[in-house]
N, C-alpha and C positions, 0 to 999 in steps of 0.2 A: 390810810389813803389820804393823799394832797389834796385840800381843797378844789384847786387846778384839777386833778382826776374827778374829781366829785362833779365837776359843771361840764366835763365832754361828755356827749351823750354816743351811746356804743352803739355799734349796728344792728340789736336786735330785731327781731324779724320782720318787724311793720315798719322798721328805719329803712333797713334792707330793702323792704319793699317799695320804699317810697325816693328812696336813692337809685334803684333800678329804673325806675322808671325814667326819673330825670337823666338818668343815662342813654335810656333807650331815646329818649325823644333828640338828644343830644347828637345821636348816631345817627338819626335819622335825618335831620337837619344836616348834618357835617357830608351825607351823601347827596342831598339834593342841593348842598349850596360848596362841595368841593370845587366846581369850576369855577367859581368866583377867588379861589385864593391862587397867590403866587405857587407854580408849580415846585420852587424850588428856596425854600426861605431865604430870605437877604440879609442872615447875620455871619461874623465874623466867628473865626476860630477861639471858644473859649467864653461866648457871650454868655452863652446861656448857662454853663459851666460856673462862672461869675456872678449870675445872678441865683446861685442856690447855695443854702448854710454850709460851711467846708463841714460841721460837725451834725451827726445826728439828733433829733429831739429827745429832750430825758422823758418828758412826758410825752403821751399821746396828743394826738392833733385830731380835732371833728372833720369829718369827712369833707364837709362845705371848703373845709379852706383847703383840703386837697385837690377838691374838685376845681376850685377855683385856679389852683397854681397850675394844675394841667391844661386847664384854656388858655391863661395869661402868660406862662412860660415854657409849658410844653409844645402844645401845638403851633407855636409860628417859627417853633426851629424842628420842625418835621419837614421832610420833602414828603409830596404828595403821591406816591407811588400809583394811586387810583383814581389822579384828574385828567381828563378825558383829554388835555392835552400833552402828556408822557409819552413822549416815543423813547426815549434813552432804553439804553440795555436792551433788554426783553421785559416784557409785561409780568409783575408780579402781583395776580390779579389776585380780587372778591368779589364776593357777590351776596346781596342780603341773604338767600337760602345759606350761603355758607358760614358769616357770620352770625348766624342766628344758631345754628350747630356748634360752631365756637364756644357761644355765651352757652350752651348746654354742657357742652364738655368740660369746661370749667366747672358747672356746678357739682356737676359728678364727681368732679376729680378723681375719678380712676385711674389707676396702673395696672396696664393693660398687659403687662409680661408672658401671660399664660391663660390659658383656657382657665383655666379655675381662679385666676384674679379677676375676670371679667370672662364670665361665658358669652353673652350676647357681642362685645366689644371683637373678641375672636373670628367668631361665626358669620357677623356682619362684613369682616374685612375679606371672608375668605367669599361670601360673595360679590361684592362689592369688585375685588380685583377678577372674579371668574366676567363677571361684566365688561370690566375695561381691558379683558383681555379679546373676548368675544371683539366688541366694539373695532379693538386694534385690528382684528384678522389674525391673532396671531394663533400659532398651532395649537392643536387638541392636546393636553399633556404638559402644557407648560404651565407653572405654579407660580402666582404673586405674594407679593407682600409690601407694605409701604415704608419704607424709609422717609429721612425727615429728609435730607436732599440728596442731589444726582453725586453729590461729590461723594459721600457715603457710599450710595450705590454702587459705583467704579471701585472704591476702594475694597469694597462687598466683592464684587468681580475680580478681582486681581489677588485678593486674597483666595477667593476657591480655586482660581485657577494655578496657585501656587501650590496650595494644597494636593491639588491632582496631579502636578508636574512632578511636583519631590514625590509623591506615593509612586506612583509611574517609574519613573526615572530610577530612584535612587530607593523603594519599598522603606520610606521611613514618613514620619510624618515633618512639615514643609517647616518647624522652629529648629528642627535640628539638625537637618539636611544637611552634609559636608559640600554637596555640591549644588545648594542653592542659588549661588554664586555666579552660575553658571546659566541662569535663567534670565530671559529676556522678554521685554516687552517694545513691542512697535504701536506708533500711533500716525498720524497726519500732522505735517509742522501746523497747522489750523485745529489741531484739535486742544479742548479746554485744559487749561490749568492744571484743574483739578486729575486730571491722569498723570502728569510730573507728579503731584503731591502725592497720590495714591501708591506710584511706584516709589516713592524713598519710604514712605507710612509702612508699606510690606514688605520692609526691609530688602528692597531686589535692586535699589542703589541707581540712580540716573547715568551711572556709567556701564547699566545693560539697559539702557531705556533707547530706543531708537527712532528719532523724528526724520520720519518717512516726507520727502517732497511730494509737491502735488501738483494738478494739471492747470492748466490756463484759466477755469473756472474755479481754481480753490478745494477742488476735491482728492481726495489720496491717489498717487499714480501706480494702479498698481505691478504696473513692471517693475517698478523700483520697488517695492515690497517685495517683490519674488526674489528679487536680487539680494535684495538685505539678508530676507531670510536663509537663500541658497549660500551666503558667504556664511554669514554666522554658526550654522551646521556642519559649513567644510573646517570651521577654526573648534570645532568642539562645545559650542555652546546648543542652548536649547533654548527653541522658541516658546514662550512659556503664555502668551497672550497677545492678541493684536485688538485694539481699540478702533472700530468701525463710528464715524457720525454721520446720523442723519440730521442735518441742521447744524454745520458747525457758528460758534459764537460769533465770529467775526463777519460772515455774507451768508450761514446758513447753506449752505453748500453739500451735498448728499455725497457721501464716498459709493462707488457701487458694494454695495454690500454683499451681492452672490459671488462672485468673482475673488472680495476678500473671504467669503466663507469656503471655498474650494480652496484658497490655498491656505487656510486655516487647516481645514480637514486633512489635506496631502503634509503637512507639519508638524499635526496634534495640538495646534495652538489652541488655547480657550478663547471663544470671538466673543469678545464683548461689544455692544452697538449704544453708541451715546446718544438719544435723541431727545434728549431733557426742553429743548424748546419744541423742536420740530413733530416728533412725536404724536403732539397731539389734531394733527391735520389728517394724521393715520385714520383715524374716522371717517373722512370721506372718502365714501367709495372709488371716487374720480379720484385721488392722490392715494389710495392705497399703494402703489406702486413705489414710492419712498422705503418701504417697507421691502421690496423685492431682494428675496434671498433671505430672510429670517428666518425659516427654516433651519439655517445651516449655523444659524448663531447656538451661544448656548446661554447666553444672559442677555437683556436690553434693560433699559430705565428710561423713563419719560415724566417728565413733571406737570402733574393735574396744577401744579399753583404755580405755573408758568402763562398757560392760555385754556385751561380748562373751569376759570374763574372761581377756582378752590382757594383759601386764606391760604398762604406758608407758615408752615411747610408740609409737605405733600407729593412724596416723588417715589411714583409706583416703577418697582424692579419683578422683574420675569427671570425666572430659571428654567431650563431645558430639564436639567439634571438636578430635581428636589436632593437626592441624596446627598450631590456633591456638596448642594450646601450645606444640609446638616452633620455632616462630618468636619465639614472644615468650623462650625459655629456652636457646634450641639455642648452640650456641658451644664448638669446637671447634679450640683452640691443636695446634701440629702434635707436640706432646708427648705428644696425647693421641689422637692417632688409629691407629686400629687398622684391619688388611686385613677385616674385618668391620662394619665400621660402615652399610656399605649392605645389609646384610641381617638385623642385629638390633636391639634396642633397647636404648637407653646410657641408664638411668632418672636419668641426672646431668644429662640434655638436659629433665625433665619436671617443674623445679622451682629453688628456691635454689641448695640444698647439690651442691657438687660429691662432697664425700665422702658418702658412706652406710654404715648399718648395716646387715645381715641381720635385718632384720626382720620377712620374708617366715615367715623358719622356725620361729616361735613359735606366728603365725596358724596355719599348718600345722600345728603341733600339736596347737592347742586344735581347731581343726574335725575335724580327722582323730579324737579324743578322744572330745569331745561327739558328734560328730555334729549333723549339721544338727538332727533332731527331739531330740537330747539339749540343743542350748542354746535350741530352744523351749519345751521345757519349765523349762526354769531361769527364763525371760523368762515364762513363762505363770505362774510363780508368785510370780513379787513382784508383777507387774499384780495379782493376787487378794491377796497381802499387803496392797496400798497401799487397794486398792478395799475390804478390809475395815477399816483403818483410819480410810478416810473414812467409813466408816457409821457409826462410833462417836462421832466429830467431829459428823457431822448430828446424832444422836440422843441428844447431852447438849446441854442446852440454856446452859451455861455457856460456850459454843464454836461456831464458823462454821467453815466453809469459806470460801475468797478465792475459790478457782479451781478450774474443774475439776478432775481426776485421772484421765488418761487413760493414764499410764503407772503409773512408779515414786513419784512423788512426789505427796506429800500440803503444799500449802499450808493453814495454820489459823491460827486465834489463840483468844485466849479473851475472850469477850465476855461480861461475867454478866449473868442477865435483866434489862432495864427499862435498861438502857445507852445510849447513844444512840450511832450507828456512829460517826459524826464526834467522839468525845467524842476527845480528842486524850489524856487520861490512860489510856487504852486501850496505849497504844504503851510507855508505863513497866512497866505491869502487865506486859504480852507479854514486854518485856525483864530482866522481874525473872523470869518466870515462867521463859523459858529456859534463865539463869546458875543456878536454881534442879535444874532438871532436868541440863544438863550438869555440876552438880557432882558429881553421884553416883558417874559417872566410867565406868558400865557404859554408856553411850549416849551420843553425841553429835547433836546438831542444829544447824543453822545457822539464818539470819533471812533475809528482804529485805524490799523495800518493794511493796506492790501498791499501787495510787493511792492513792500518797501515805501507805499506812497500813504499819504494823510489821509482818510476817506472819511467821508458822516455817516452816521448810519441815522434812519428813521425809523422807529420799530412800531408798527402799530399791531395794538391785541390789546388795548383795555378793553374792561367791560362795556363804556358808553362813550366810546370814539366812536364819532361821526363822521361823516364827508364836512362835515363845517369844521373842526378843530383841523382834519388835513388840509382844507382849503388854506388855515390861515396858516398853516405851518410853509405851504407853499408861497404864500403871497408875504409872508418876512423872510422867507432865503431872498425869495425873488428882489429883496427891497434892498436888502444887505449888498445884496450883490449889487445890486446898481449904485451903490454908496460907495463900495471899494471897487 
C-alpha cells in the first residue's frame, strides 16, 4: 500500500457515521435555504465539464474533498427543480418524508425483482398501490405496480396490447406475428412523446401510428377517431390500441375518456389512459370526474413524482387484465425460480426491468406523512394558485389565455390591444418576453406551441409554492411586458 493510501482515511462505520450526518444537516440547510439560489444556474455549456480531471484518480480520495467538490462544483451547475419559484415543465417534486425513505433505501440496497429477493419490498408495494388505487376511485379488480416512469408505462401498455392483438388476430404470439404489420395505434396530436417512442420501441412502426386532431380546447375529437378507426378497418388493418390523456403536456387538456372507451370496446382496441401529470388531482372527490369512463380503459399510469411529492422516479401503472400482463412479461429462467412463485407476486414478471428498486417505501412515506386529506390539500391549493393566476391573465387586457386551466398550469401569452391573433410577430415578442422574465433568475417558466402559436406556460405544484413566489412571477411578466 502507497503511503498516499496509507493517509486517506476510509468510511468505516463511525466515519460513516459522522459523514452522514454532515450530510444530513447539509440536506436540511439546502431545503430551507433552496429559495435563496438561482432557480436555474448561470453557467455556460461545458463549464463545469471543464472544471473536472478529464482522467480518473489512481488513488483514492477522502470523502472531505469529495464533499467539498459537490458544493463548489456540483451544486451551482444544478437547476433547482424544488425551489419554490419553478413553474417550467411540470413539478418534479419531494418531500423530507420522501427523501428520508430514499437515504433508507439506499442503505438496503435491495433488488427488489421477486417476492423472495425482498418479501416485505413486494408486499409493501402491493399495498401501497391497492391504496393509490382506492384513492384514485378506480375499479375493484384492477392491479398496480410502479414503474420508474410514464414513458415505460405506455410502452408496458402497447406492448400487452400488441401481445393480445397478434394472440387474437392472428393465435401466435405478437414477436412473430406475420401480420403484426398490420396493427395500429391512435393517439391525440397533444399527446406526449413518449407514445411516438413507445410505438416504434414495440416494433408496430409510426407509419401505423395515428395522430388523431383535436378540438378547440386541445382535447382528442372524437369523431375524427371514429373515422380513423372506421377507414383503417375498411383498408384491412387492425386497431391495436388508442392512447386516452387526462392532462395532456402542453395545456393539460382531458380527452373524454368514456366516449374513447366505447369506441375502444366496439374495435377491440387496448385503451390506454395517460394521466402521468393530471392523475394525481383524481384524489379529489370534487375532480374525480377527470377519471370519467375508466371503467372501460384497461391500463392507466400516473406519476406520484410528478405532484404527489414523491423523489423520481415513481409512476404508478393500473391493469384491468393482471393476466394480459403476465403473459405478454412473465419469463422465468430456472435461475430464478423460487418454492413461492405459485403463491406470490414477482413484480419482475409485470414489466421491462428484471432488476428493481424499493420504491414502494418512499410512496409509503409520503402517504403515511401527508395523509390522504393532507396532500388534498397541497393539490387544493395550487389549483387556487393557478385559477388565481388565470384571472389576472383574463383581466389585463395586454394578455390571453390559450387554454383552459383546470389544474396546475396556466397557458398565456401577451397579446397588446388592437393586435391581430394570427399576427405571427406575436411569437417573438412572447419569446423575448420569457428570456426576459427568466433572467431574473427567482422564477423559471417554460413555452410551447398551441395552434401553431408561441404560448408560456406557468406550472405550479411544488412542494412550497406559495401565493408570494406567484405574486412575483406575476409582477415580472407584468414588468417585461411593460418594457417590450
Amino acid at each position: 500500500m502507497s503511503e498516499r493510501s496509507r493517509e486517506i482515511p476510509l468510511l468505516d462505520h463511525e466515519e460513516f457515521r459522522r459523514q452522514a450526518h454532515r450530510l444530513a444537516d447539509w440536506m436540511a440547510d439546502y431545503l430551507r435555504d433552496v429559495a435563496d439560489l438561482p432557480v436555474v444556474p448561470p453557467c455556460a455549456p461545458g463549464e463545469v465539464r471543464s472544471a473536472l480531471p478529464a482522467e480518473p484518480p489512481e488513488q483514492g480520495e477522502p470523502f472531505e474533498r469529495l464533499f467539498a467538490d459537490f458544493r463548489e462544483l456540483i451544486v451551482p451547475g444544478m437547476t433547482h427543480w424544488n425551489h419554490p419559484g419553478w413553474f417550467a415543465y411540470f413539478p418534479a417534486n419531494t418531500s423530507p418524508p420522501s427523501i428520508l425513505a430514499e437515504m433508507l433505501t439506499a442503505a438496503l440496497g435491495a433488488q427488489c425483482m421477486s417476492w423472495q429477493t425482498s418479501p416485505a419490498a413486494t408486499e409493501l408495494e402491493q399495498v401501497v398501490m391497492g391504496w393509490l388505487r382506492r384513492m384514485l376511485g378506480l375499479p375493484d379488480g384492477w392491479s398496480g405496480v410502479i414503474q420508474d416512469t410514464a414513458s415505460t408505462a405506455t410502452l408496458v401498455a402497447l406492448l400487452t396490447a400488441r401481445e393480445r392483438a397478434t394472440a387474437y388476430n392472428f393465435n401466435t404470439d405478437g414477436a412473430a406475428a406475420p401480420g403484426a404489420r398490420r396493427l395500429t395505434v391512435y393517439a391525440s396530436t397533444e399527446a406526449h412523446s413518449s407514445v411516438d417512442k413507445a410505438v416504434k420501441l414495440a416494433g408496430l412502426g409510426l407509419a401505423r401510428y395515428r395522430r388523431v386532431p383535436v378540438d378547440r380546447q386541445y382535447a382528442l375529437d372524437v369523431e375524427a377517431l371514429e373515422k380513423t378507426l372506421g377507414r383503417d378497418v375498411e383498408e384491412g388493418l387492425i386497431p391495436c390500441a388508442v392512447v386516452g390523456v387526462t392532462g395532456t403536456t402542453s395545456s393539460t387538456a382531458v380527452d373524454p375518456l368514456r366516449r374513447i372507451g366505447e369506441l375502444c370496446r366496439r374495435f377491440g382496441a387496448w385503451f390506454h389512459v395517460d394521466a402521468a401529470y393530471a392523475g394525481s388531482a383524481a384524489i379529489l372527490p370534487e375532480r374525480r370526474e377527470i377519471l370519467d369512463g375508466i371503467e372501460l380503459a384497461d391500463s392507466l399510469v400516473f406519476n406520484p413524482h410528478k405532484w404527489l411529492f414523491t423523489n423520481f422516479d415513481c409512476s404508478a401503472y393500473f391493469v384491468r387484465d393482471r393476466e394480459a400482463l403476465l403473459r405478454t412479461f412473465s419469463m422465468t429462467p430456472e435461475y430464478l425460480r423460487t418454492s413461492h412463485d405459485d403463491e406470490v407476486v414477482n413484480y419482475r414478471d409485470w414489466g421491462i426491468q428484471l432488476g428493481r428498486r424499493f420504491r414502494a417505501l418512499k410512496l409509503w412515506f409520503v402517504i403515511r406523512s401527508f395523509g390522504v386529506e393532507g396532500l388534498r390539500e397541497k393539490l387544493r391549493g395550487h389549483i387556487a394558485l393557478a385559477r388565481e393566476f388565470a384571472r389576472r391573465v383574463e383581466e389585463d387586457p395586454r394578455f390571453e389565455l390559450m387554454a383552459p386551466a383546470p389544474f396546475g398550469l396556466v397557458c398565456f401569452r401577451c397579446r397588446p390591444p388592437g393586435r391581430d391573433p394570427g399576427d405571427q410577430r406575436l411569437d417573438e415578442l412572447n419569446r423575448r418576453l420569457l428570456a426576459d422574465v427568466n433572467a431574473d433568475g427567482r422564477v423559471h417558466l417554460t413555452h410551447t406551441a398551441l395552434g401553431g402559436r408561441y404560448t408560456i406556460r406557468l406550472s405550479i405544484g411544488q412542494l412550497n409554492t406559495t401565493a408570494a413566489e406567484v405574486d412575483l412571477a406575476w409582477k415580472l411578466v407584468s414588468e417585461a411586458a411593460d418594457r417590450l
